[in-house]
C-alpha positions as CSV (number, residue, x, y, z in Angstrom):
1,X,0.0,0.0,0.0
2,X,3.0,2.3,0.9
3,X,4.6,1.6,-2.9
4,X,1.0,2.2,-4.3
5,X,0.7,5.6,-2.7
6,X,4.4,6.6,-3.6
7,X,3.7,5.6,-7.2
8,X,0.9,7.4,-7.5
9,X,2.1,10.9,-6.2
10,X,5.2,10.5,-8.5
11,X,2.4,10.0,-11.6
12,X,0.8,13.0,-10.0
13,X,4.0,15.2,-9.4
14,X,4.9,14.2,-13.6
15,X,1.5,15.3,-14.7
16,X,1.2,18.7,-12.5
17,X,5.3,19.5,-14.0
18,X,3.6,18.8,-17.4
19,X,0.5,20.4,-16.6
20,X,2.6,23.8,-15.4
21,X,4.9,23.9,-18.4
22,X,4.8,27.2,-20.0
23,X,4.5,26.4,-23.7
24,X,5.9,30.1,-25.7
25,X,4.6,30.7,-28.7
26,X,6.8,33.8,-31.1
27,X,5.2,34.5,-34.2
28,X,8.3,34.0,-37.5
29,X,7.6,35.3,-40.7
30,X,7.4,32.7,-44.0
31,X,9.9,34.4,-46.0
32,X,14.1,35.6,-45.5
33,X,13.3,39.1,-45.8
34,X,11.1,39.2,-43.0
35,X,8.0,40.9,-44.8
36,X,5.2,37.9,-45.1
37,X,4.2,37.4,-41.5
38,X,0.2,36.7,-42.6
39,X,0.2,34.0,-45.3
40,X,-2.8,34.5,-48.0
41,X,-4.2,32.4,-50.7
42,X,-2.7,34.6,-53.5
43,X,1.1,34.0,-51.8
44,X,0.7,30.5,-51.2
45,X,-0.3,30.6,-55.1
46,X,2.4,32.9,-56.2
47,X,5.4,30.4,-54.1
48,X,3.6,27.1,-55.2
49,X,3.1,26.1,-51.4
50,X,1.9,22.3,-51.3
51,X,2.6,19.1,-50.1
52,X,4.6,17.4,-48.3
53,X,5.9,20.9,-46.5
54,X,2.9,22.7,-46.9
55,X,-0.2,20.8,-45.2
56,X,-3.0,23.2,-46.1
57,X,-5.2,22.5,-48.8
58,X,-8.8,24.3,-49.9
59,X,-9.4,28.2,-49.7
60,X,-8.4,29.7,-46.4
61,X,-8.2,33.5,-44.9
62,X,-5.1,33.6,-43.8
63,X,-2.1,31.2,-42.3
64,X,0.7,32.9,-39.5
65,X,3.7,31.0,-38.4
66,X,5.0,30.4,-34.7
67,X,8.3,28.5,-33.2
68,X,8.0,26.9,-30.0
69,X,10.4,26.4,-27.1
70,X,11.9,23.2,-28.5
71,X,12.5,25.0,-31.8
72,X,9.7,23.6,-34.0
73,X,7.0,25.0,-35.4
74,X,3.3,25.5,-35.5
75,X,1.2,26.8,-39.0
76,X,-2.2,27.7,-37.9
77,X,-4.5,28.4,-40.4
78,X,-8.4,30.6,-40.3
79,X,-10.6,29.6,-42.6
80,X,-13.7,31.2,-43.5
81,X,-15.8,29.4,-40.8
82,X,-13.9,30.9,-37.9
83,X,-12.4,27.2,-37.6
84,X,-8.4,27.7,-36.6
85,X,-6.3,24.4,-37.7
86,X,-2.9,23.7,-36.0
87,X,-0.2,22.0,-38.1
88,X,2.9,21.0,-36.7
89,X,5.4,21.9,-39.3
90,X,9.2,20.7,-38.9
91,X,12.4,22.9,-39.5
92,X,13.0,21.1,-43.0
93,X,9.0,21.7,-43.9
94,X,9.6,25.4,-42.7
95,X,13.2,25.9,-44.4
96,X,10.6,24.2,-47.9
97,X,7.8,27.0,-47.5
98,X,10.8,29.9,-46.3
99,X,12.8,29.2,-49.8
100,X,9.5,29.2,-51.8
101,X,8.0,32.4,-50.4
102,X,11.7,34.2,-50.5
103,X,12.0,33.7,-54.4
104,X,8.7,35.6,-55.0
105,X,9.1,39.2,-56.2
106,X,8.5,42.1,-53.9
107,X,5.7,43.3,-55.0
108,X,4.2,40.0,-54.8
109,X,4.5,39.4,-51.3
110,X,3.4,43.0,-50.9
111,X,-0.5,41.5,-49.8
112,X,-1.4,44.5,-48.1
113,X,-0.5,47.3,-50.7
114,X,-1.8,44.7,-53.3
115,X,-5.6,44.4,-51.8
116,X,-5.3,48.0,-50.7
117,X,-4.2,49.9,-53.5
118,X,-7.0,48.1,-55.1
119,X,-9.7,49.0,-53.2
120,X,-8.3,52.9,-54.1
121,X,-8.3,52.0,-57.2
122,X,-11.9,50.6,-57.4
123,X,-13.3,53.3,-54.4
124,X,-11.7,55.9,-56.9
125,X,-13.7,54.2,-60.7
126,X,-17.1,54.2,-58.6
127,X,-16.5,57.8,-57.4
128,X,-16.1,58.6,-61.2
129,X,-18.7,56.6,-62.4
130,X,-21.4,56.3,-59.0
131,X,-21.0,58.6,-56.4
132,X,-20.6,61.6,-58.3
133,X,-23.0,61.4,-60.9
134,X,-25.8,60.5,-58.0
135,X,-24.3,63.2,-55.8
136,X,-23.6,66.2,-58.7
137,X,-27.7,65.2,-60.0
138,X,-28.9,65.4,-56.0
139,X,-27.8,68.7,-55.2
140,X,-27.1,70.7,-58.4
141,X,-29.4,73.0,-59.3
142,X,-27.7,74.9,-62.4
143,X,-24.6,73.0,-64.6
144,X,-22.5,75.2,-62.3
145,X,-23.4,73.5,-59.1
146,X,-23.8,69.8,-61.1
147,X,-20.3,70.1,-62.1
148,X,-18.7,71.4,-58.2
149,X,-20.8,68.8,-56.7
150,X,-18.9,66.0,-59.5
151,X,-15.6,67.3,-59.1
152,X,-15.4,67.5,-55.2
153,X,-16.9,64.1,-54.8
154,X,-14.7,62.8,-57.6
155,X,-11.6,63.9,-56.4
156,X,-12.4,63.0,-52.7
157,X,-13.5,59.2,-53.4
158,X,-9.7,58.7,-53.7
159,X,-8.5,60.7,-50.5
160,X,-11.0,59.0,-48.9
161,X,-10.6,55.3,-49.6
162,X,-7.1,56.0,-49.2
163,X,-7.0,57.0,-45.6
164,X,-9.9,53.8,-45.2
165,X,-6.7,51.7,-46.6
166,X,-4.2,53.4,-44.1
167,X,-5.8,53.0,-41.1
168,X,-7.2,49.7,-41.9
169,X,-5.7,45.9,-43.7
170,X,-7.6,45.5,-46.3
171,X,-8.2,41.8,-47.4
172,X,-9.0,40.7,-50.9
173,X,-12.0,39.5,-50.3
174,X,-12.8,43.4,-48.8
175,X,-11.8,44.3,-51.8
176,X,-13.6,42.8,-53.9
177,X,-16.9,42.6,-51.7
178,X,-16.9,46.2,-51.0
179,X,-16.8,47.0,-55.1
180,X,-19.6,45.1,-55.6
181,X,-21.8,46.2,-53.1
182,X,-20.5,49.9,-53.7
183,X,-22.1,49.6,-57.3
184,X,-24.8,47.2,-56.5
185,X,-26.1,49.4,-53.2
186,X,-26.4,52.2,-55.7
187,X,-28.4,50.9,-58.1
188,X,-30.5,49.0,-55.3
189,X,-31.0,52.1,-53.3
190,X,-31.8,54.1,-56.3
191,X,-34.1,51.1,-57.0
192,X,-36.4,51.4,-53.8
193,X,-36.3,55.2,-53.7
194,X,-38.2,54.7,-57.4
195,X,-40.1,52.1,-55.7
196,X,-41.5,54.5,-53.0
197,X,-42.3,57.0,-56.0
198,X,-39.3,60.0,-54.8
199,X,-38.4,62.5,-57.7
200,X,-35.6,62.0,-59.5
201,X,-32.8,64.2,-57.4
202,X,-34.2,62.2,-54.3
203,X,-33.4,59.1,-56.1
204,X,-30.0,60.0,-57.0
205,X,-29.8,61.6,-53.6
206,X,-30.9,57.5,-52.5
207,X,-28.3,56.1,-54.8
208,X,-25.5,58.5,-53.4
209,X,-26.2,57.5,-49.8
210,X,-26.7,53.3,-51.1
211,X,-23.5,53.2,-52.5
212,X,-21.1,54.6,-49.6
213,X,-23.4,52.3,-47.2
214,X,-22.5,49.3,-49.9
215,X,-19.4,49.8,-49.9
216,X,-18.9,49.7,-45.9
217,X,-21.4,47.0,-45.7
218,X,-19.1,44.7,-48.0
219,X,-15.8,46.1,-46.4
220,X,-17.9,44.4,-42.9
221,X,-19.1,41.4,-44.4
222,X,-15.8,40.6,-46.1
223,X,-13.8,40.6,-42.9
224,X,-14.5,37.1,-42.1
225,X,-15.0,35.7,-45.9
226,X,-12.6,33.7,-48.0
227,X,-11.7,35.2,-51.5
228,X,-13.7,32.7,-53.8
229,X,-16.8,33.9,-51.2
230,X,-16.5,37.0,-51.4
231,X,-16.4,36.4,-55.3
232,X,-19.1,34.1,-54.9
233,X,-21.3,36.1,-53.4
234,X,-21.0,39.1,-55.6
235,X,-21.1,36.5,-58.7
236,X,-24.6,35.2,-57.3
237,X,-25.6,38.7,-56.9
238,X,-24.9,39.9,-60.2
239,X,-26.6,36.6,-61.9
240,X,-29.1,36.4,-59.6
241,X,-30.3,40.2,-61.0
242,X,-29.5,39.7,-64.4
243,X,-31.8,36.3,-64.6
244,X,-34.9,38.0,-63.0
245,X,-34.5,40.9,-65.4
246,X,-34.1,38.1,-68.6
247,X,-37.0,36.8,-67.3
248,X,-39.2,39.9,-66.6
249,X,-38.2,41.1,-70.0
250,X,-39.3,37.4,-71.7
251,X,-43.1,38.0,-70.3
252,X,-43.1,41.5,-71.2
253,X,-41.1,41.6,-74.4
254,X,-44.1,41.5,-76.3
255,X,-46.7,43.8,-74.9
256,X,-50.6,44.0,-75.5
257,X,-51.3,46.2,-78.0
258,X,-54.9,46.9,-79.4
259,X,-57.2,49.9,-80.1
260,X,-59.7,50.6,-76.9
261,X,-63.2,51.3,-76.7
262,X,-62.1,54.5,-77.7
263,X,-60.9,53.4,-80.9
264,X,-57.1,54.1,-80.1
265,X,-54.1,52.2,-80.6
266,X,-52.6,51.3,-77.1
267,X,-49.9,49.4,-75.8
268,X,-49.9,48.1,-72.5
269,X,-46.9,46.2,-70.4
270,X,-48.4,42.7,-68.8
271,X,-45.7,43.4,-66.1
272,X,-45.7,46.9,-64.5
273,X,-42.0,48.8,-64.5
274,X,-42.5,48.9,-60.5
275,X,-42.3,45.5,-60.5
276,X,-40.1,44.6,-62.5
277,X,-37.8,46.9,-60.2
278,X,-38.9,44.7,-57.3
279,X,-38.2,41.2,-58.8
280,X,-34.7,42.4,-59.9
281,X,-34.0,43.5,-56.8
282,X,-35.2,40.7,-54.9
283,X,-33.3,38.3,-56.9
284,X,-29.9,40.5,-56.4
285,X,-30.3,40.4,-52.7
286,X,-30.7,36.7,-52.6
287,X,-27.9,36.0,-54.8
288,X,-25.7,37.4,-52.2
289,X,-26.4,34.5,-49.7
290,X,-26.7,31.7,-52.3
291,X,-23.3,33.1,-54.0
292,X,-21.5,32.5,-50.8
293,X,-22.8,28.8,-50.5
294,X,-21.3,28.0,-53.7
295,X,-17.7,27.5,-53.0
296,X,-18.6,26.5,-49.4
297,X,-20.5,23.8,-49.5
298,X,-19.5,22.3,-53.5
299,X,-17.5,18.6,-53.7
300,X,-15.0,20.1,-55.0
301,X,-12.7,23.3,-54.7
302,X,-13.7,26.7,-56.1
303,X,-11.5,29.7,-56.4
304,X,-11.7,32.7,-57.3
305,X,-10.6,32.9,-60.7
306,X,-13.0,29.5,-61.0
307,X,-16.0,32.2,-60.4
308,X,-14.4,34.4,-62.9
309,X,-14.6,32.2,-65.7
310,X,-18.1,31.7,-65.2
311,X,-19.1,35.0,-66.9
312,X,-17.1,34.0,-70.3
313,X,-19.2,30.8,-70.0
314,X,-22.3,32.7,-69.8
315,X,-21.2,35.0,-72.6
316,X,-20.8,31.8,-75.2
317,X,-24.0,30.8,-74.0
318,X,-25.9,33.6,-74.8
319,X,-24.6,33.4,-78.1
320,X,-25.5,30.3,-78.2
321,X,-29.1,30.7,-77.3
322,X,-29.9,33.8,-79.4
323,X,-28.2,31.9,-82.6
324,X,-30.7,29.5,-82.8
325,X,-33.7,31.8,-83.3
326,X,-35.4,31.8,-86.1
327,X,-35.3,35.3,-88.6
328,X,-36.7,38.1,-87.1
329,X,-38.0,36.2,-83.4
330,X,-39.9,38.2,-81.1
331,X,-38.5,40.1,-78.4
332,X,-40.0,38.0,-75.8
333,X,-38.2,34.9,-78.0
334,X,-34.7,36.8,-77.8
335,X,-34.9,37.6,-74.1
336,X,-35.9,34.2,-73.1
337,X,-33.1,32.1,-75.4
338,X,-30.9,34.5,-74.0
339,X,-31.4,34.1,-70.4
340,X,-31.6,30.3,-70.9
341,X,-28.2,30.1,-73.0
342,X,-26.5,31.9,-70.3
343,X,-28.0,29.8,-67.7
344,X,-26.5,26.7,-69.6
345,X,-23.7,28.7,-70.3
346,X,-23.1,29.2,-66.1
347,X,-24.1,25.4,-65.5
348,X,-21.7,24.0,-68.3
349,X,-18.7,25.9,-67.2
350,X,-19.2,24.4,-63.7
351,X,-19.3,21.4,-65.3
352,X,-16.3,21.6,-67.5
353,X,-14.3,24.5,-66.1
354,X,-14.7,24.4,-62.7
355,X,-15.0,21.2,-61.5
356,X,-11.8,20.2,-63.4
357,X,-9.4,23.0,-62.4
358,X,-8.4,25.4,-60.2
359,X,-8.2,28.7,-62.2
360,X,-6.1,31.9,-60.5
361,X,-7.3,35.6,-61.1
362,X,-4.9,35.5,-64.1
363,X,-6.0,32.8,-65.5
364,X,-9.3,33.6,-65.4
365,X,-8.6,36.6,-66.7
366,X,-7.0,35.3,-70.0
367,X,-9.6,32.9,-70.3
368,X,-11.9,36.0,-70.7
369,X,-9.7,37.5,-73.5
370,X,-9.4,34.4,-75.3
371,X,-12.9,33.9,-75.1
372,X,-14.3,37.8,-76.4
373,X,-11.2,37.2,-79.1
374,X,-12.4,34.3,-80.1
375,X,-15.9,35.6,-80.7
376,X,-14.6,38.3,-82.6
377,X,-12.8,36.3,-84.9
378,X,-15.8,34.2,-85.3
379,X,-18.1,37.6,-86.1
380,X,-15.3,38.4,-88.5
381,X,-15.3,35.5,-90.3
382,X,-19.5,35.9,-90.8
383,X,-18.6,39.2,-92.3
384,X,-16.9,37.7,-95.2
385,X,-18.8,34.9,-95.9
386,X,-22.2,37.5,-95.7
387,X,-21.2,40.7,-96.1
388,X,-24.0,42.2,-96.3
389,X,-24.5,40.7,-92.8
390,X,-28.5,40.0,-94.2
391,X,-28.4,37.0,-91.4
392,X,-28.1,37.3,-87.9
393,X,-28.4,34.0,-87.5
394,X,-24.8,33.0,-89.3
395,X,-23.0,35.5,-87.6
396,X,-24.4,34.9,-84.1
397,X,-23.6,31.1,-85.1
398,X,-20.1,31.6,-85.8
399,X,-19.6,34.2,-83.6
400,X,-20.4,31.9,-80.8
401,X,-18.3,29.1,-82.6
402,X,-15.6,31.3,-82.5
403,X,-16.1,32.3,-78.9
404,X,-15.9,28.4,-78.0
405,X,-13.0,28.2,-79.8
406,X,-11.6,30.3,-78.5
407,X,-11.9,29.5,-74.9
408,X,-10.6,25.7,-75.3
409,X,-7.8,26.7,-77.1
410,X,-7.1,29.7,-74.3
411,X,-7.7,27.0,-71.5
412,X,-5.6,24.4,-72.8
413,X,-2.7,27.3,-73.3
414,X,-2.6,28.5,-69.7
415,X,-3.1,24.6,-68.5
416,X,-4.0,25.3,-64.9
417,X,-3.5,22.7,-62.4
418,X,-6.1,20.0,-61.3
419,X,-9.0,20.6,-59.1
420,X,-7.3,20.0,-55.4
421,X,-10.8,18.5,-54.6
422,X,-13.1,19.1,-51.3
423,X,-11.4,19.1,-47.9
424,X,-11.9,15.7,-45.7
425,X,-11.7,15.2,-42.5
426,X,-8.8,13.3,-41.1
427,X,-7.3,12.0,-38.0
428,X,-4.0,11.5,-37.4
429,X,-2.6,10.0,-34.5
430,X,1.2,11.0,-33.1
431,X,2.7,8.7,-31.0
432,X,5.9,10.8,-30.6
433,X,3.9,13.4,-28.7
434,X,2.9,10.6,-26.2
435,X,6.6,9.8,-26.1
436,X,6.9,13.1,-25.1
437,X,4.3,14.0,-22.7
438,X,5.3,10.7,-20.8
439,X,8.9,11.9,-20.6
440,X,8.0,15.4,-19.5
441,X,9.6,17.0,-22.3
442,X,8.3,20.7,-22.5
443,X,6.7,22.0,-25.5
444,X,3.6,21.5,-27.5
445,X,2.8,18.1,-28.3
446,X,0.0,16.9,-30.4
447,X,-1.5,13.3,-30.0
448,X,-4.3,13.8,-33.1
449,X,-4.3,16.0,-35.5
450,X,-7.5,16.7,-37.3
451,X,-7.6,17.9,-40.7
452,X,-10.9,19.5,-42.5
């Protein structure tokens, strides 16, 4: 009984040594030079961060670095759900990712200036193009006043969205959030304002105050988000609006026309323009959520640039839709092949872009190109065959030949790399940490590691 009891408060003294170890954390930055301390999705791009040394995989918000007291070193890693993953990383993994991320160019690794000087950039093109035109029209009562009202606002959306990116980080997601609820709170603003019946300098006055409150509203929202949800949600947005008004526009492209009992020739819209402001704006708004969804909850991995090529999709499908109308269709024919082609369009570029790679910014981008240069090679080539261009139908054909063309040829250039696939969760058991706990080594050490 005495050798029980002495074995016992030895177990207990081991445990309360281990249990009172003070485990120091010091944050190391990822690259030589000392200037990547918050890891992003567009560095770990750029350096080509991956297995074995890099352990992340799927879209993430940001990755930091620490060293422990026993000189190794722990990756954590925020993803968009507020989940924080712990990796244990060792000093050849870290000396992997440090090499990687040191060859980058310094403007590269620059993430900060990079999403912030584009959120001047963008703050300072809706100035121009939103919040001085609503904001000259609200309060300018002579050309003289219109054109003071532009200029100051003008010239202060840049001062002002630069001090927003001094005194705050802004992310990329921010960024690109904030743009599209900048221009989107406009025109949704200006949208209810007409709804409620105001004049027209109320409504610009609306469409003023809509967009500076979309754009903080996205800079709020984005905080937390990823980069393909931010993209997503501004993508579901934007579709989401431009479907309900294909649609609104298919049951009222043809309106009732007839004389009345008064024996005159009238016209009358089966859907009423209030409403049609209503459905598009309804639609917009639920995009938003439903955008976000998307790259969160698909079987397999969406980026950013993955979103991006969905518009050149849509494009071709369009095309595609409107060249299979007949000579001279109605209007309510053209609207409705349209919105369905660029459905189809959306869905097959999921299907065949998507799903089967993971496209960056830039390659989404030159997927675009190659897709509009396409098309115009196409529309070319229907100007010499008809040159009097007497049918639509052969140059919408091979303009939307040409467009397809053009994007499988564009996409097999840039070759981007294989879908990485949706994140699973896995266990891992470490049975050096037990080694260590039951030795009483200090430090950190993990028994499971669980990866999402």
């Amino acid at each position: 009984m005495r050798r029980l009891a002495s074995t016992s408060a030895v177990v207990l003294f081991c445990l309360a040594s281990i249990a009172g170890a003070q485990v120091i954390e010091r944050p190391v930055p990822f690259d030589s030079a000392a200037t990547v301390i918050v890891m992003n999705p567009m560095i770990a791009e750029r350096a080509g961060l991956g297995p074995p040394s890099w352990p992340v995989s799927g879209d993430f918000v940001e990755a930091r670095l620490y060293t422990v007291t026993d000189s190794s070193y722990i990756l954590t890693v925020r993803r968009g759900t507020g989940v924080v993953e712990r990796y244990n990383l060792s000093a050849a993994d870290r000396e992997a990712i440090r090499v990687s991320v040191s060859r980058l160019p310094p403007d590269v690794v620059r993430e900060r200036n990079d999403a912030g000087n584009s959120f001047i950039r963008n703050q300072t093109l809706l100035g121009l193009a939103v919040y001085a035109p609503a904001f000259a029209y609200a309060v300018g009562e002579n050309p003289v006043g219109a054109t003071a009202g532009y200029l100051v606002v003008a010239g202060g959306s840049f001062f002002a969205a630069s001090e927003i990116a001094r005194r705050n980080f802004i992310s990329r997601a921010q960024n690109d959030l904030s743009f599209n609820t900048g221009r989107n709170g406009a025109l949704g603003a200006w949208g209810i304002a007409y709804l409620f019946g105001a004049e027209d300098r109320a409504e610009a006055a609306a469409a003023f105050i809509g967009g500076l409150a979309g754009t903080g509203l996205g800079l709020r929202w984005g905080r937390g988000m990823t980069e393909a949800e931010a993209m997503g949600a501004g993508f579901g947005a934007d579709l989401g609006a431009l479907i309900a008004w294909g649609a609104v526009s298919t049951i009222d492209g043809d309106p009732d026309c007839g004389f009345d009992a008064n024996e005159v020739y009238t016209c009358r819209d089966r859907i009423g323009d209030k409403a049609k402001v209503l459905t598009i704006l309804a639609s917009g708004l639920v995009g938003y959520p439903l955008g976000v969804l998307y790259p969160k909850n698909s079987s397999y991995n969406v980026t950013p640039g993955d979103i991006q090529t969905l518009w050149p999709a849509a494009l071709v499908g369009v095309l595609a839709g409107v060249s299979f109308l007949p000579e001279s269709p109605k209007n309510s024919h053209a609207w409705g092949a349209a919105t369905l082609g660029g459905i189809a369009g959306v869905i097959a570029g999921d299907r065949f872009l998507v799903r089967r790679r993971d496209h960056s910014r830039t390659d989404a981008g030159r997927l675009t190109l190659g897709t509009v240069a396409g098309g115009l090679m196409g529309g070319g080539v229907a100007a010499l065959i008809d040159t009097d261009l007497g049918d639509p139908q052969l140059v919408f054909a091979l303009t939307t030949v040409g467009a397809l063309t053009g994007m499988i040829v564009t996409e097999r250039t840039i070759d981007p790399r294989r879908d990485a696939g949706r994140q699973r969760v896995r266990v891992t058991f470490n049975p050096s940490g037990l080694v260590m706990l039951a030795t009483g080594t200090q430090g950190m050490h993990s028994l499971f590691t669980v990866r999402f």
